[in-house]
Backbone as CSV, one residue per row, in Angstrom:
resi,resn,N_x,N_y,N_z,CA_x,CA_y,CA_z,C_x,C_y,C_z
1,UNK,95.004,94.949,116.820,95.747,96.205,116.877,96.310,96.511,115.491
2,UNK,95.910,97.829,115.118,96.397,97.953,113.720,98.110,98.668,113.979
3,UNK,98.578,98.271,112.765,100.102,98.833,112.658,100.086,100.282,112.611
4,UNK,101.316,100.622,113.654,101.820,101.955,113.125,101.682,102.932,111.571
5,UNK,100.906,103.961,111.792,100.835,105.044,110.241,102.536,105.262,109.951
6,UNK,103.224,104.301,109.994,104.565,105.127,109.594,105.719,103.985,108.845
7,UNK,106.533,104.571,107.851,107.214,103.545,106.951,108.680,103.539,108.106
8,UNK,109.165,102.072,107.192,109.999,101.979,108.170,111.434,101.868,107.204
9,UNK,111.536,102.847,106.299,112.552,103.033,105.600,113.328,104.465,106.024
10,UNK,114.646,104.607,105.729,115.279,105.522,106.628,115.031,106.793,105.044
11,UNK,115.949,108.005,105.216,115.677,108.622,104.501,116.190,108.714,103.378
12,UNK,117.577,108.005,103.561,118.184,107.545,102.612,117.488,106.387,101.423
13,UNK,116.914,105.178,102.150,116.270,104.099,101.220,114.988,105.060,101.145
14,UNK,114.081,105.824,101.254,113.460,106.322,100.844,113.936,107.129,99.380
15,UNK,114.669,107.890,99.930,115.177,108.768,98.294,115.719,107.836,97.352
16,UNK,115.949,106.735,97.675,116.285,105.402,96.357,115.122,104.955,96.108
17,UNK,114.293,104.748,96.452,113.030,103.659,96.249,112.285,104.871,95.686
18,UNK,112.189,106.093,95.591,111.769,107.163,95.011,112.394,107.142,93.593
19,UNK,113.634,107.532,93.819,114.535,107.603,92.393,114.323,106.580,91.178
20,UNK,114.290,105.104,91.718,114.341,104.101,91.084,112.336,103.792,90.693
21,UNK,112.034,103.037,91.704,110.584,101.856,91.731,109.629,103.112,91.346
22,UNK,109.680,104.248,92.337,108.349,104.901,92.680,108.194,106.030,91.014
23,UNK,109.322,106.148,90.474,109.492,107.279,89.614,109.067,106.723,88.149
24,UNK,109.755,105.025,87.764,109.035,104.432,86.636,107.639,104.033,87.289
25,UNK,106.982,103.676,88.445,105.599,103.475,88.548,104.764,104.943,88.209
26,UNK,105.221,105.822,88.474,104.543,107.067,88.023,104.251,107.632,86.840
27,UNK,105.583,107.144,86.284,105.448,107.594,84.939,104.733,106.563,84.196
28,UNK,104.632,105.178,84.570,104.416,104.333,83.366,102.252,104.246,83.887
29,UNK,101.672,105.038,84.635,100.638,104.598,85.342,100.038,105.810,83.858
30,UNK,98.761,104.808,83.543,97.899,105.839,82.592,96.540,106.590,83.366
31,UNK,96.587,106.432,84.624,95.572,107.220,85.215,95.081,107.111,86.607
32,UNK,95.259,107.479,87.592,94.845,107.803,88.782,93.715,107.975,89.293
33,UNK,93.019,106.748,89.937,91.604,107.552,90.363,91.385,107.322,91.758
34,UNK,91.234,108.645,92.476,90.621,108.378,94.281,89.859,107.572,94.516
35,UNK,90.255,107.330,95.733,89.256,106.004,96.395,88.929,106.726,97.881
36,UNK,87.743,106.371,98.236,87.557,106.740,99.888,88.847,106.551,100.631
37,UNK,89.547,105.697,100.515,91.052,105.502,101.497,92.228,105.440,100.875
38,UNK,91.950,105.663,99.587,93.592,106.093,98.803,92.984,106.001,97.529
39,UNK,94.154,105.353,96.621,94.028,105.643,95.274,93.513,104.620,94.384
40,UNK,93.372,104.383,93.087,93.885,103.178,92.567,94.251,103.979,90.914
41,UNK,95.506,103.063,90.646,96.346,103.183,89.318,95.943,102.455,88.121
42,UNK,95.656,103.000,86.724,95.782,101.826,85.924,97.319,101.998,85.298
43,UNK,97.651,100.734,84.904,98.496,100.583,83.785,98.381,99.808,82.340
44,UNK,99.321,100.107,81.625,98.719,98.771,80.325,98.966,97.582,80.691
45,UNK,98.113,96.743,80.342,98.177,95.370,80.614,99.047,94.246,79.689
46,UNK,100.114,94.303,80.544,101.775,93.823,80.008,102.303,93.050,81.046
47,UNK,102.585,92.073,80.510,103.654,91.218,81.660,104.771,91.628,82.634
48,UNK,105.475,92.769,81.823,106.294,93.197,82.209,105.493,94.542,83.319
49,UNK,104.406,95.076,83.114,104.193,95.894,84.132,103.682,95.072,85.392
50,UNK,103.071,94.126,85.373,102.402,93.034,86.275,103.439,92.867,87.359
51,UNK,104.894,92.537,86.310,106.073,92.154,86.813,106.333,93.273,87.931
52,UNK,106.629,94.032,87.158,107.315,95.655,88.228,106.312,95.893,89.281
53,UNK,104.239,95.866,89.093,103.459,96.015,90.194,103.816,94.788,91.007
54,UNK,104.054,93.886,91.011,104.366,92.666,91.891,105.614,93.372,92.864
55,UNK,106.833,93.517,92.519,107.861,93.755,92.762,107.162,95.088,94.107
56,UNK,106.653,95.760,93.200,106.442,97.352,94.011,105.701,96.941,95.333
57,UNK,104.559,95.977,95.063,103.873,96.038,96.038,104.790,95.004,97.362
58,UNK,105.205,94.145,97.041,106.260,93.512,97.864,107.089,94.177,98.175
59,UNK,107.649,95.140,97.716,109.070,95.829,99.017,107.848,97.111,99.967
60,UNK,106.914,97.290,99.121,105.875,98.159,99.821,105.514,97.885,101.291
61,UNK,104.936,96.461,100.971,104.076,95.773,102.366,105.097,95.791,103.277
62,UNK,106.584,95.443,103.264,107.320,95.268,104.347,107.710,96.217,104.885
63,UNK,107.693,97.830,104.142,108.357,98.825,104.845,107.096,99.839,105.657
64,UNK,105.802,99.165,104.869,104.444,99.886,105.430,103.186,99.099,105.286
65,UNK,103.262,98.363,106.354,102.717,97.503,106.767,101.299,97.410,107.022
66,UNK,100.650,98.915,107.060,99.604,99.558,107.464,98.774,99.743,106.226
67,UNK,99.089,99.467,104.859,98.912,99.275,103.327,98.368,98.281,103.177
68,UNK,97.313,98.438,102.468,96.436,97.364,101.240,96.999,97.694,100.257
69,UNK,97.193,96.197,99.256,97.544,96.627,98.117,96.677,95.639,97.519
70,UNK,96.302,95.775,96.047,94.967,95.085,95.641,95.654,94.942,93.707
71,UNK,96.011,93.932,92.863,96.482,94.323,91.792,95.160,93.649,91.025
72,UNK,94.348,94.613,90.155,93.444,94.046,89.664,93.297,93.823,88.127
73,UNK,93.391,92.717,87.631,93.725,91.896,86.459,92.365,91.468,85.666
74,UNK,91.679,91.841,85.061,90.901,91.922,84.638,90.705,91.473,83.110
75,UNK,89.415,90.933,82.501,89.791,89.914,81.382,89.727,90.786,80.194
76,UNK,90.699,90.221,79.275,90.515,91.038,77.823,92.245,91.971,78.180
77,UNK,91.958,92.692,77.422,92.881,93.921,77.587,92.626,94.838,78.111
78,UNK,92.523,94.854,79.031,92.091,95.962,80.252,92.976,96.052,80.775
79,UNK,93.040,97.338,81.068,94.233,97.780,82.016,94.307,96.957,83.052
80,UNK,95.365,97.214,83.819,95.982,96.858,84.802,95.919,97.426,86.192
81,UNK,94.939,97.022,87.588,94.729,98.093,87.914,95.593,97.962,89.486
82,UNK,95.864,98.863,90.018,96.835,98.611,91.398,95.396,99.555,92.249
83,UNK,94.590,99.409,93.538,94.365,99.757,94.728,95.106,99.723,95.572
84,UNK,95.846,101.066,96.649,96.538,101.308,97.267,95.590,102.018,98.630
85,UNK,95.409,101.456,99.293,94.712,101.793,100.384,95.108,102.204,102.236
86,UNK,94.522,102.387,102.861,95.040,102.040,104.018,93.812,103.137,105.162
87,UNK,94.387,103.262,106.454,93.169,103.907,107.308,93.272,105.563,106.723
88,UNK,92.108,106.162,107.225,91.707,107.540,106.843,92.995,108.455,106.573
89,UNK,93.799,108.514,107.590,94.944,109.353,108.032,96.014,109.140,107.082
90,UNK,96.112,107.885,106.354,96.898,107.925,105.267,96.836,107.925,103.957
91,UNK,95.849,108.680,103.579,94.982,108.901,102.600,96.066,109.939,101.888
92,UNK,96.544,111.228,102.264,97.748,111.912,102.027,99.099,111.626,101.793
93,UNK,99.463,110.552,102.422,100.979,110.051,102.225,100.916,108.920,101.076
94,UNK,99.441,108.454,100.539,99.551,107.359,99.721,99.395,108.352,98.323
95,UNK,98.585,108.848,98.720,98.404,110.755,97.330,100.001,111.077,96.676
96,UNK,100.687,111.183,98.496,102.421,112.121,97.894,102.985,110.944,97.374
97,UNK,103.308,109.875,97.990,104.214,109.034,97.908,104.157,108.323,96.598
98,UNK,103.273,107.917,96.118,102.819,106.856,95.121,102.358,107.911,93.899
99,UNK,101.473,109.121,94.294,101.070,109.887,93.601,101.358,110.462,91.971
């Protein structure tokens, strides 16, 4: 049985986890590319961003459970890449939310 399409943060910890996590992941991401079931992000490949995608994807999984998250580390200096996935229907909320 797959999990509920729905986060389980109120609206309040939503508009913080927006303000704070979701607003430096947006800004610090150098490019966005669609995937059949969501997205995937690069970033520069820095300890300190590794750090913050670790962080993101861990308070992620617990409030939306229904999420793949995939951090792909790749050799050399290559970006940094985050896959954010999940079933068909949340293909839109991973677009707004993370977007």
């Amino acid at each position: 049985m797959e999990p509920p399409l729905a986060c389980t943060l109120t609206d309040a910890q939503m508009r913080e986890r927006r303000k704070t996590l979701l607003n430096a992941f947006r800004s610090a991401a150098l490019g966005t590319t669609s995937l059949p079931l969501g997205c995937a992000y690069r970033f520069k490949p820095t300890s300190e961003v590794l750090i913050q995608l670790t962080t993101l994807v861990d308070l992620e999984r617990q409030c939306c459970p229904f999420l793949t998250f995939k951090i792909i580390v790749e050799p050399g200096n290559q970006p940094i890449s985050l896959e954010i996935t999940g079933p068909p229907e949340a293909k839109p909320l991973i677009a707004d939310f993370f977007g």
